[in-house]
C-alpha positions as CSV (number, residue, x, y, z in Angstrom):
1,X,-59.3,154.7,-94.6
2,X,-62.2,156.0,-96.7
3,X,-62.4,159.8,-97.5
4,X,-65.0,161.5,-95.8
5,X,-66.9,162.1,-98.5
6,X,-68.5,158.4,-97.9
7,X,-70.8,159.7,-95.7
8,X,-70.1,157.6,-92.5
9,X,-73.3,158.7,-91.0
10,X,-75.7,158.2,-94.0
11,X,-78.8,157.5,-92.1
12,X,-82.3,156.4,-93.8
13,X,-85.4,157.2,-91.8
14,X,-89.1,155.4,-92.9
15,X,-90.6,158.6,-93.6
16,X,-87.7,161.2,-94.0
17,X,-84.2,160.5,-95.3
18,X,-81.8,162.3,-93.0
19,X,-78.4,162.7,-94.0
20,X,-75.1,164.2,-92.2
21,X,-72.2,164.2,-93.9
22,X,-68.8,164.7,-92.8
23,X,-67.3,165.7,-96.7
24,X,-67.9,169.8,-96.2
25,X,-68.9,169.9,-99.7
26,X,-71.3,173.2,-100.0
27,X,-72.9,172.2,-103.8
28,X,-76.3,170.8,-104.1
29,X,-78.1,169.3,-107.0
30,X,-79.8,171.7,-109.0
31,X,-83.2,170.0,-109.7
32,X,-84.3,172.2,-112.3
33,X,-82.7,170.7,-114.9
34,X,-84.2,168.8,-118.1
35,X,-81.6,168.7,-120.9
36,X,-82.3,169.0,-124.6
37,X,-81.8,165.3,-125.8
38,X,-81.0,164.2,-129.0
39,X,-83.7,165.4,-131.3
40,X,-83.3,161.9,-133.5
41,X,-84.7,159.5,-130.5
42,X,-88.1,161.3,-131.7
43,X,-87.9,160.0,-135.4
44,X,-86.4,156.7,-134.0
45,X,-89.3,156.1,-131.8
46,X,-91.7,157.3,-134.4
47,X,-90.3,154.9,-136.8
48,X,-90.1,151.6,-134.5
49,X,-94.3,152.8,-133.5
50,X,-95.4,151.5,-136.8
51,X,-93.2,148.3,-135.8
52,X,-94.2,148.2,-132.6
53,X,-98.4,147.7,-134.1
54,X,-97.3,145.2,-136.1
55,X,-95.8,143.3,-133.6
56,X,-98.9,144.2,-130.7
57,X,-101.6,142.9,-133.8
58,X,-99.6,139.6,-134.3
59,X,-98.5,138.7,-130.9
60,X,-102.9,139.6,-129.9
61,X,-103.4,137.0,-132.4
62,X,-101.2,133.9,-130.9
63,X,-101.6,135.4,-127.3
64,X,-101.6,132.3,-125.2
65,X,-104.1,133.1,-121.9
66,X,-101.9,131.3,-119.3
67,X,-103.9,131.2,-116.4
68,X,-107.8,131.8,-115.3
69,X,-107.2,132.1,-111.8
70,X,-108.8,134.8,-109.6
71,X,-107.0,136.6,-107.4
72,X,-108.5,133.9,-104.4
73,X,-106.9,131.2,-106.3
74,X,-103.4,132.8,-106.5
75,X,-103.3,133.8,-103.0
76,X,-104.4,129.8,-101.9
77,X,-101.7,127.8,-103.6
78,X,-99.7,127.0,-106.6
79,X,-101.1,127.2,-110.4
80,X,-101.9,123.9,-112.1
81,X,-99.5,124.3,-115.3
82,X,-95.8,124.0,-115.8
83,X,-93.8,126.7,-116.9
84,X,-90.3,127.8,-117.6
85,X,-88.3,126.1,-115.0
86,X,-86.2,128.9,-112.9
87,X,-82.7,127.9,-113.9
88,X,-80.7,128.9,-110.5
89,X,-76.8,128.5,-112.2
90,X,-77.4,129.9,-115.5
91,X,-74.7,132.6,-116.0
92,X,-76.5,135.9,-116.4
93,X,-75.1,139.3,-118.1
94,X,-73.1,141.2,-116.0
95,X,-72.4,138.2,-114.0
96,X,-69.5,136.8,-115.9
97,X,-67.3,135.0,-113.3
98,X,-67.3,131.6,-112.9
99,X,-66.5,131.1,-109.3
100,X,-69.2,133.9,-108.7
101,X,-72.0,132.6,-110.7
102,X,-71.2,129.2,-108.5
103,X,-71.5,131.4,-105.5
104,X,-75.1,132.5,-106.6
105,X,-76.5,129.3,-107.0
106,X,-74.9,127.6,-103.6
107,X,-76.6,130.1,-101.9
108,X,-80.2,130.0,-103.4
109,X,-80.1,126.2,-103.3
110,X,-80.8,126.5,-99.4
111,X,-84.3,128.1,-100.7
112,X,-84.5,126.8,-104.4
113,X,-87.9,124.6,-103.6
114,X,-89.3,127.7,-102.7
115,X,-88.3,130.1,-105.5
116,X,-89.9,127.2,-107.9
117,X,-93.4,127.4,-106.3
118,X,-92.6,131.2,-106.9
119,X,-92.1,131.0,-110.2
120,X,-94.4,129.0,-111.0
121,X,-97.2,131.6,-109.5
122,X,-95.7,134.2,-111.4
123,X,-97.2,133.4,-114.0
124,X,-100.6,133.7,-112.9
125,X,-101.5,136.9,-112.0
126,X,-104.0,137.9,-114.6
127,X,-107.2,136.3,-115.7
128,X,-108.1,135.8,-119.1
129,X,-109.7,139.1,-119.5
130,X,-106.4,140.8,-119.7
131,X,-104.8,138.5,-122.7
132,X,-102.4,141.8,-123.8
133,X,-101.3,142.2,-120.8
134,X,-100.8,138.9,-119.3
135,X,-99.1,138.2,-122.9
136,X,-96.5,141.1,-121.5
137,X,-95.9,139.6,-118.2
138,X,-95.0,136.5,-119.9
139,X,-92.7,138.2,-122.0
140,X,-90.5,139.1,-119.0
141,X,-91.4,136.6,-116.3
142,X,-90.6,133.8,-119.0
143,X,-87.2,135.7,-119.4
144,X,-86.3,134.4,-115.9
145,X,-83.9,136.2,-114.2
146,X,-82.1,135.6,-110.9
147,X,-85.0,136.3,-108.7
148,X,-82.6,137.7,-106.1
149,X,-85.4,139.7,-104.6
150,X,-87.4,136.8,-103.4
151,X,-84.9,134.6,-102.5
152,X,-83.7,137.1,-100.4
153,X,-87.0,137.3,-99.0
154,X,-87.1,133.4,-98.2
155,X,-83.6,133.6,-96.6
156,X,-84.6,136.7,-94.2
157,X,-87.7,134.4,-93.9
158,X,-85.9,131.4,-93.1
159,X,-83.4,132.9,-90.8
160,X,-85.6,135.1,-88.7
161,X,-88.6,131.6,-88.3
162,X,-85.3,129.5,-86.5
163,X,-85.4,132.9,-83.9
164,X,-89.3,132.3,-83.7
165,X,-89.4,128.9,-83.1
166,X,-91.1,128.1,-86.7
167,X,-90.6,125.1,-88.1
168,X,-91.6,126.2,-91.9
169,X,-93.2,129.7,-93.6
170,X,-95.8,130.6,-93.8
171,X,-98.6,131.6,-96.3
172,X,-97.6,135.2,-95.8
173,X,-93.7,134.6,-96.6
174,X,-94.6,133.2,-99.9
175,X,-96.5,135.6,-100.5
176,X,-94.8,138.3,-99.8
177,X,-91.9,137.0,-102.1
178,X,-94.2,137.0,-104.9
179,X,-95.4,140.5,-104.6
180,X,-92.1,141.5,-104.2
181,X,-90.8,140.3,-107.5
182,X,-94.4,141.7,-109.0
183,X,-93.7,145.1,-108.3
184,X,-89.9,144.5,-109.4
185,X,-90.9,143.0,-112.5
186,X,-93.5,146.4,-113.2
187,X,-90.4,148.9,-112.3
188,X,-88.4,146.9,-115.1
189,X,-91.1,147.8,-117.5
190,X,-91.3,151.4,-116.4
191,X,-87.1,151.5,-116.5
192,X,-86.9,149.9,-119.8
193,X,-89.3,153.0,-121.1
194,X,-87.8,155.6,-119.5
195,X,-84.3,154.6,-120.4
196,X,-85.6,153.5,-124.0
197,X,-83.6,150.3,-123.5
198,X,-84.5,147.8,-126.5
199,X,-83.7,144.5,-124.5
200,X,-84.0,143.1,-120.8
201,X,-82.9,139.7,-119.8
202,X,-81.5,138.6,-123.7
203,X,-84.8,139.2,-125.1
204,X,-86.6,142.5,-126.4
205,X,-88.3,144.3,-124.2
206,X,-92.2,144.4,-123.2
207,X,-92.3,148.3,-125.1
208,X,-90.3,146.7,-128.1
209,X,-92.7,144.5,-128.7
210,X,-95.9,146.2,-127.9
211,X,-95.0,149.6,-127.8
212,X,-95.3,152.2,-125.0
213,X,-98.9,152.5,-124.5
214,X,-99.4,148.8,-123.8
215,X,-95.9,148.4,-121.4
216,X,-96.7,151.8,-119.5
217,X,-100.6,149.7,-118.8
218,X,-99.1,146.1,-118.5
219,X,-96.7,148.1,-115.5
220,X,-99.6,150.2,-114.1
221,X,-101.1,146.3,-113.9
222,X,-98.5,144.6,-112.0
223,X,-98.5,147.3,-109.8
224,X,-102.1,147.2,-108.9
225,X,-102.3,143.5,-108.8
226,X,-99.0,143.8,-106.4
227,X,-100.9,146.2,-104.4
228,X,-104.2,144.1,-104.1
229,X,-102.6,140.6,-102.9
230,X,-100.4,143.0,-100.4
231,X,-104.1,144.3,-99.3
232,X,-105.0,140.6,-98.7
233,X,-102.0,139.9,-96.4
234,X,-103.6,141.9,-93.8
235,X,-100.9,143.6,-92.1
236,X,-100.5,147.3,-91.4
237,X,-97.1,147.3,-90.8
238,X,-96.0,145.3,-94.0
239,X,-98.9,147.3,-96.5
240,X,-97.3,150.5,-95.1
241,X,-93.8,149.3,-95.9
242,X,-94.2,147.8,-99.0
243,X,-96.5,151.0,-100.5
244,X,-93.6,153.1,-99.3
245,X,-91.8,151.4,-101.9
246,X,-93.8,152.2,-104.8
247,X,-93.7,156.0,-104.0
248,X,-89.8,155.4,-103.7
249,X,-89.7,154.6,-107.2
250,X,-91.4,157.7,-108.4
251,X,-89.0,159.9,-106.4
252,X,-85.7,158.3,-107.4
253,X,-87.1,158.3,-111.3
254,X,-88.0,162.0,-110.5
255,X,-84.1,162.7,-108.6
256,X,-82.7,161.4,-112.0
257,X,-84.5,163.1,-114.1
258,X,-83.9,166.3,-112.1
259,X,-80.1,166.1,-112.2
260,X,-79.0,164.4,-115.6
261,X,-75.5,166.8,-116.5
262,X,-75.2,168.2,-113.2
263,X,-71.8,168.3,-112.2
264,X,-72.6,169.6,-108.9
265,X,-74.4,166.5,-107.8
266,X,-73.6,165.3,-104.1
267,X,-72.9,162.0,-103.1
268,X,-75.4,161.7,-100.4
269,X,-78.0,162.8,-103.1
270,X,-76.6,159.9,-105.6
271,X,-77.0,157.5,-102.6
272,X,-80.5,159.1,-101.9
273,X,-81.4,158.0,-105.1
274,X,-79.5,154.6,-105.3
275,X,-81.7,154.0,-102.0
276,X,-85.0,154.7,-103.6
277,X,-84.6,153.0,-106.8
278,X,-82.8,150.0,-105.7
279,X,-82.3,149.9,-102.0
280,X,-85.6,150.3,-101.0
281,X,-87.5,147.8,-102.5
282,X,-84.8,145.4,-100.8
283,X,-84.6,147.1,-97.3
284,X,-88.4,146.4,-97.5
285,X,-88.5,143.4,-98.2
286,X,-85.9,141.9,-95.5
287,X,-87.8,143.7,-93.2
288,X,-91.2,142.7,-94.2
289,X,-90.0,139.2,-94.1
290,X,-88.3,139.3,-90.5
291,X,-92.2,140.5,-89.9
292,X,-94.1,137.7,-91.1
293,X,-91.3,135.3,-88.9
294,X,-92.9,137.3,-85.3
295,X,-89.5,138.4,-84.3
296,X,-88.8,141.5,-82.2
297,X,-89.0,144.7,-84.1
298,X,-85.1,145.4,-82.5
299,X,-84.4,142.3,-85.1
300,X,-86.8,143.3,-88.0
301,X,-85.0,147.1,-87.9
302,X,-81.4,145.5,-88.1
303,X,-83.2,143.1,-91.2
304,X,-84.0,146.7,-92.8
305,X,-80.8,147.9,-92.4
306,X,-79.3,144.9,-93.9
307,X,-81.7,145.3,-96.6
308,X,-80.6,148.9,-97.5
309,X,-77.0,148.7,-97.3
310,X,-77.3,145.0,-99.5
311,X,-78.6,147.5,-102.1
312,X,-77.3,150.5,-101.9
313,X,-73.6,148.5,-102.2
314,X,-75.3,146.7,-105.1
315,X,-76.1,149.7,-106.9
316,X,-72.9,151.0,-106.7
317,X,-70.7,147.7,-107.8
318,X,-73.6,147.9,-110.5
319,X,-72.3,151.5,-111.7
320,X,-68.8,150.5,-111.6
321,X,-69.6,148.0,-114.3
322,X,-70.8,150.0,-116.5
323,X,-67.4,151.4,-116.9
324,X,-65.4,148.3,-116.3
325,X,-67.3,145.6,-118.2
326,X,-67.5,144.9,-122.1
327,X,-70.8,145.7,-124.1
328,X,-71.6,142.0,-124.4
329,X,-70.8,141.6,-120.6
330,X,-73.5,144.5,-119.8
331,X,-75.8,143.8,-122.1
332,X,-75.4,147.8,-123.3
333,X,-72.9,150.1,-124.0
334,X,-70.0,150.5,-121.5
335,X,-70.5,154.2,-120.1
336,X,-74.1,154.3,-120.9
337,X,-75.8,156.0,-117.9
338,X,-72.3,158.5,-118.5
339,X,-73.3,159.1,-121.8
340,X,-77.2,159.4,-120.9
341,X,-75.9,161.9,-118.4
342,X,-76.4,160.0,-115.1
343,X,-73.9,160.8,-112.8
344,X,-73.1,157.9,-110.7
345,X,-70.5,157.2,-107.9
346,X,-66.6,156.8,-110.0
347,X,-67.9,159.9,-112.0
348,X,-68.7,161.9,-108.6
349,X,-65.5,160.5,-107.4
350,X,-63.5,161.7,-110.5
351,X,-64.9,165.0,-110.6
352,X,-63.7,165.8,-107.4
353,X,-59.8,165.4,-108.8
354,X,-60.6,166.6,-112.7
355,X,-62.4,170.0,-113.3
356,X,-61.9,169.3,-117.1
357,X,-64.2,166.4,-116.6
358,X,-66.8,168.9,-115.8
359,X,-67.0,170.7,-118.8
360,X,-66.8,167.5,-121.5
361,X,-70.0,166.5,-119.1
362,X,-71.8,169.7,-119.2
363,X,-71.3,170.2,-122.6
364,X,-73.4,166.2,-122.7
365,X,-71.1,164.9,-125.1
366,X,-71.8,166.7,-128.2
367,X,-68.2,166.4,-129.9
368,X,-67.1,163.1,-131.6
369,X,-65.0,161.4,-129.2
370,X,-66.1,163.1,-125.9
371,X,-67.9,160.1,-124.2
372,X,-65.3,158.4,-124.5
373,X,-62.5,160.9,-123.3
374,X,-64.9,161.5,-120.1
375,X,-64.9,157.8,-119.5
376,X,-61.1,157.2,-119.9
377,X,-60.7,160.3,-117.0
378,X,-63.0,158.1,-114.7
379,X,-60.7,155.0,-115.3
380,X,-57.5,156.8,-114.8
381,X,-58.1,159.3,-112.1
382,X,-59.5,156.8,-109.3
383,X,-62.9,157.3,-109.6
384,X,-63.7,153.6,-109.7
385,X,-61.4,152.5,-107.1
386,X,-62.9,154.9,-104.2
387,X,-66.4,153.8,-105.7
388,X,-65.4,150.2,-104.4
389,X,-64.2,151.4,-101.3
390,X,-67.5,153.0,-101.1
391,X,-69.2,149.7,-101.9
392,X,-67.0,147.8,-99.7
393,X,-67.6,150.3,-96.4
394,X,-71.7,150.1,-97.1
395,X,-71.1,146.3,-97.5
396,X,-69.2,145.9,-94.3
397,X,-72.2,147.6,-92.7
398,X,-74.6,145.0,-94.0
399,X,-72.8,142.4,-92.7
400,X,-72.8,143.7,-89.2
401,X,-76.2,144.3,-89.5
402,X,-76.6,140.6,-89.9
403,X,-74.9,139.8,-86.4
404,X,-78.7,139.6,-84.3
405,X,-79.2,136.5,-86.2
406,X,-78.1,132.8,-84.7
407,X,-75.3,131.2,-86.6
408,X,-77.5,129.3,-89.8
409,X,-77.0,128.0,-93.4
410,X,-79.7,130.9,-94.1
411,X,-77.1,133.9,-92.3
412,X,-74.4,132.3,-94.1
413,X,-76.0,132.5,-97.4
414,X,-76.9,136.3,-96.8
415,X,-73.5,136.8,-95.8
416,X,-72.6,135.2,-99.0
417,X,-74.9,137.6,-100.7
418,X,-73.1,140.3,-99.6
419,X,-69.6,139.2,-100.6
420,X,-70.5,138.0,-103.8
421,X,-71.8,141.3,-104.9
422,X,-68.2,142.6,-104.0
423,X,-66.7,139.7,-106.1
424,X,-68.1,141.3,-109.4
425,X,-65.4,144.1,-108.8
426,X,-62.4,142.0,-107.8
């Protein structure tokens, strides 16, 4: 049985997030609270600046202007050129099991036509007066990536047409997968900043390369140009949904940001903010899909249910990794949202059983040795294994959500979705 402190009744409204929670845990997240970080990150970042022009002058010179098409062109079929093939079974960081990277690929096969038309319109979302910042979104569309948002757009999409009586998507679908992985791509950008990560996807990141002014812009871009072709779709429901999203972001940077060291940080406020970095986006888009398809809105709520609980368990197994993976597994340091005072679900969990945790926390690691005694106290006291049962319960609850749809490769594959995120923790 999971402890109450799961929040069984965790309960995500459109425009208010109600919680009730069964734990009896009195604390709340002081929101007040912007530590003094480490003074050297200043003369770090001042140092790579200079770099960083070097690097923006050069890669001006040898930009390569992609695409001319207008925003009319984009929105009325594929672009002309060729580029970077999405490679569906490459084995990604953080992703190391075999038998689970196999999984990933079976289940995007069903839809891998469609996530090459999407790629392959990814990169054109500029026009040539933007050569900077088109030469960004290259940078990290080019990465590739698993383009789990969209595909999970095109299953929802797929599922929900059988229900409809549709025989193949529509212009809107397609769309709406692109825009998606648009303003997912542009929250990268903003993440990579904020966390002052130095690579994304194996290569350096877009603020690396042309420094913070230009990433910040090249984000602010994607965003707008998101926003515009979600204009053109011409549907109240789905603008209203997706713009939701984007204010989402802002609040869940703004919960972290609020909370970094605080010890007394509840679990239904880590979930809050799991739900409006990662789980709304997702929610969103499984529901914006099941729109587009016609079906009953009964159908397109349980979609956005299935959406939120895909994520939110997501975001959960993602925080366990960072304490059970390698460095070259993650891609970063094991412990790092610990160490950059990010509390996340195993350290909640441990708290709860070590008070001496607290005070290494509180104190945000400034004696040699500390990060890593906080992080061993995680491991040992069960922190990370009622952080799986956590991830397991809100998975269970995604796959139930997924009972309104008729037996189909496309449910199976979101059903797969959902147990091969649960894999990663085996």
């Amino acid at each position: 049985m999971m402890s109450a402190v799961t929040c069984h009744n965790l309960e995500f409204g459109r425009t208010r997030l109600d919680f009730v929670s069964n734990c009896g845990c009195s604390s709340s997240a002081s929101f007040d609270r912007f530590p003094i970080r480490n003074c050297t990150k200043g003369v770090r970042r001042n140092v790579n600046r200079a770099r960083n022009l070097l690097f923006y002058r050069r890669r001006i010179a040898r930009c390569r202007v992609f695409s001319t098409q207008t925003p009319e062109a984009f929105l009325s079929g594929v672009a002309a050129d060729h580029p970077q093939v999405l490679n569906l079974t490459k084995e990604t960081k953080g992703y190391s099991s075999s038998s689970s990277s196999s999984s990933m690929s079976d289940m995007f096969e069903l839809v891998a036509e469609d996530l090459l038309t999407l790629n392959n319109n990814l990169q054109s979302i500029g026009g040539s007066e933007n050569p900077v910042l088109m030469s960004a979104a290259e940078q990290i569309f080019g990465a590739g990536g698993k383009r789990m948002r969209p595909a999970l757009v095109f299953l929802v999409s797929r599922a929900t047409a059988e229900i409809a009586g549709l025989k193949e998507l529509t212009k809107e679908h397609r769309r709406l997968a692109e825009i998606i992985e648009m303003i997912h791509t542009a929250s990268l950008i903003h993440d990579d900043i904020l966390d002052e990560s130095d690579m994304r996807r194996g290569q350096e990141t877009v603020h690396q390369i042309y420094g913070t002014r230009v990433a910040v812009l090249a984000g602010d871009f994607m965003f707008a140009q998101s926003s515009w072709y979600l204009a053109n779709l011409e549907n109240l429901d789905v603008i209203k949904l997706i713009s939701q999203v984007i204010k989402d972001f802002a609040s869940g940077e703004i919960k972290q940001a609020s909370s970094l060291f605080d010890c007394d940080v509840h679990m239904d406020e880590y979930l809050i903010k799991s739900y409006y970095k990662t789980a709304s986006l997702i929610a969103a888009s499984s529901k914006g899909a099941s729109i587009f398809s016609g079906v009953s809105s009964d159908i397109s709520e349980q979609m956005y249910q299935y959406g939120k609980n895909l994520g939110l368990s997501f975001q959960v197994v993602d925080d366990i990794l960072d304490f059970t993976q390698s460095a070259e597994q993650l891609g970063k340091p094991t412990g790092s949202d610990l160490a950059k005072g990010n509390l996340t679900a195993p350290v909640i969990f441990a708290l709860e059983k070590k008070t001496e945790l607290k005070d290494i926390i509180e104190s945000e690691f400034c004696e040699t040795g500390s990060l890593e005694e906080a992080i061993d106290i995680v491991k040992k006291c069960g922190g990370i294994d009622r952080a799986r049962e956590l991830a397991r319960e809100i998975a269970d609850r995604a796959i139930v959500n997924l009972k309104c749809l008729p037996q189909s490769l496309f449910r199976q594959s979101l059903e797969q979705l959902v147990n091969y995120n649960l894999e990663r923790i085996k």
